[in-house]
C-alpha positions as CSV (number, residue, x, y, z in Angstrom):
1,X,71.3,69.7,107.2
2,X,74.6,68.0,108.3
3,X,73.5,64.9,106.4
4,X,73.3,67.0,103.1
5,X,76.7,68.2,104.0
6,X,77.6,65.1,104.2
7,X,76.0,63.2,101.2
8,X,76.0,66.6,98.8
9,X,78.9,69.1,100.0
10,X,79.2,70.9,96.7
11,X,75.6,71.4,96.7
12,X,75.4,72.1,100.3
13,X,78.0,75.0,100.1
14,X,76.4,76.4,97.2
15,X,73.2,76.4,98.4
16,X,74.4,78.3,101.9
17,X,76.0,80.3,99.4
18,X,73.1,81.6,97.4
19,X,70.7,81.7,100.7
20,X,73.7,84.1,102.4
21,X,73.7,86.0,99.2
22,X,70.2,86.3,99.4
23,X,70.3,87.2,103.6
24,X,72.8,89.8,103.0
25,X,70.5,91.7,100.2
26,X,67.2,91.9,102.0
27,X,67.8,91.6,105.8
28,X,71.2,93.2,106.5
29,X,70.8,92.9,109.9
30,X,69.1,89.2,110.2
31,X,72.9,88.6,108.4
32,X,74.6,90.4,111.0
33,X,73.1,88.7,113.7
34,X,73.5,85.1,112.2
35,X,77.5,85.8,111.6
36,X,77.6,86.9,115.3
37,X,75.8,83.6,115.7
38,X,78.2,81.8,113.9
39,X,80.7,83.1,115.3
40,X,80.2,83.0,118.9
41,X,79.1,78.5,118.0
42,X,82.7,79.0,116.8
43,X,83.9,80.0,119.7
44,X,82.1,77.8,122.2
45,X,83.6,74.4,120.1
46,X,86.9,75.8,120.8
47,X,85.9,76.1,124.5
48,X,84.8,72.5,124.2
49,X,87.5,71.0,122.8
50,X,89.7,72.8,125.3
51,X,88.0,71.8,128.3
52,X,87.8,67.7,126.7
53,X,91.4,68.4,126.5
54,X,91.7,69.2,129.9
55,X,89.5,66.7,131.1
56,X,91.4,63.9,129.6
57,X,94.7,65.3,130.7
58,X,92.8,64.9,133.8
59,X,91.4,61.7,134.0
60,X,94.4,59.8,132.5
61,X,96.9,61.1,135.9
62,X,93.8,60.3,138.0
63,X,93.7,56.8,136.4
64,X,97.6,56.0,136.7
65,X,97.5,57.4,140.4
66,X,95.1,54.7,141.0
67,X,97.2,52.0,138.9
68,X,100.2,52.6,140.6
69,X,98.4,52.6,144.2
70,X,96.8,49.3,143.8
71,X,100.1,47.6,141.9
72,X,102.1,48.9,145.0
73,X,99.4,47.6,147.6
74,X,98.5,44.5,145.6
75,X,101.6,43.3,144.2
76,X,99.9,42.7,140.6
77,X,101.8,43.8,137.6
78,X,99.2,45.7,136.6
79,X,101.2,48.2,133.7
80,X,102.5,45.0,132.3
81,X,98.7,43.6,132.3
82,X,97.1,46.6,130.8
83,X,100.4,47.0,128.2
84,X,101.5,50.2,129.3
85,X,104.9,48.9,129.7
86,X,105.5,48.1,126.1
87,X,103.9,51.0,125.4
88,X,106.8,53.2,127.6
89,X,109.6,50.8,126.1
90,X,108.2,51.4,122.5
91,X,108.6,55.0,123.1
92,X,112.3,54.3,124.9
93,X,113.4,52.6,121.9
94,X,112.0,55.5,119.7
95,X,113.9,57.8,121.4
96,X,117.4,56.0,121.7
97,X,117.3,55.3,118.0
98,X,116.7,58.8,117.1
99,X,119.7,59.2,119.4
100,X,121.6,57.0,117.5
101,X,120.9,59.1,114.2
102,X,121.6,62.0,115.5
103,X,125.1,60.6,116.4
104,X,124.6,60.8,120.3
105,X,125.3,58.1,122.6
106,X,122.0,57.1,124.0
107,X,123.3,55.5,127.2
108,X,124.5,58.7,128.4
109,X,123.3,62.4,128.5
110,X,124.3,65.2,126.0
111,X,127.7,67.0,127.2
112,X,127.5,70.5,127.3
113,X,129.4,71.8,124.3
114,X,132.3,75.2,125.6
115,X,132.5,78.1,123.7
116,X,136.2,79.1,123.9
C-alpha cells in the first residue's frame, strides 16, 4: 500500500476514495471505527515526533556536557575538531549582520528607548 502511494498517488487516493465511499454505504459502523482508527494512528505520530523531539533535545546537551568535560580535562580542542566553532561563529556573524541592517551597532547591546 504505501508503495502504490508512492508510485500511483492519484490512483491511490481515488481508490481510498471509492473503497470509503463504499464503507460508509454498507457498514456505517466498520466506517466509524476505522476513522476512530485513523484518528487515534494520528495522534500517536504526533506523540512520536514529540517525544523524538525531546529525545534529541536531550541527547544533543548530554553530548556537549561530555564534549566540554573531556576538552577541559584533556586539553584537546575538541569543538574546533568536530567544527562546532565555525558553526557558533557562522551563526555570530549571522546575527551581527542582521544587526547591521537593522541599523544597530552590533558591538554593543540595544539602549532602551524613554517615553517622555
Amino acid at each position: 500500500m504505501l508503495s502504490a502511494q508512492h508510485f500511483l498517488p492519484k490512483s491511490t487516493h481515488n481508490l481510498s476514495d471509492y473503497v470509503g465511499s463504499l464503507e460508509d454505504k454498507y457498514f456505517p459502523t466498520v466506517a466509524q471505527k476505522h476513522e476512530t482508527a485513523k484518528a487515534h494512528s494520528a495522534m500517536t505520530w504526533v506523540r512520536v515526533k514529540d517525544a523524538a523531539k525531546g529525545i534529541n533535545v536531550h541527547i544533543e546537551k548530554a553530548t556537549t556536557s561530555a564534549v566540554d568535560t573531556v576538552q577541559k580535562v584533556s586539553g584537546l580542542k575538541l569543538r574546533e575538531t568536530l567544527g562546532w566553532q565555525r558553526a557558533v561563529k557562522a551563526k555570530m556573524e549571522d546575527m551581527k549582520s542582521e544587526a547591521d541592517r537593522m541599523g544597530q551597532d552590533s558591538s554593543k547591546p540595544p539602549e532602551e528607548t524613554k517615553e517622555s
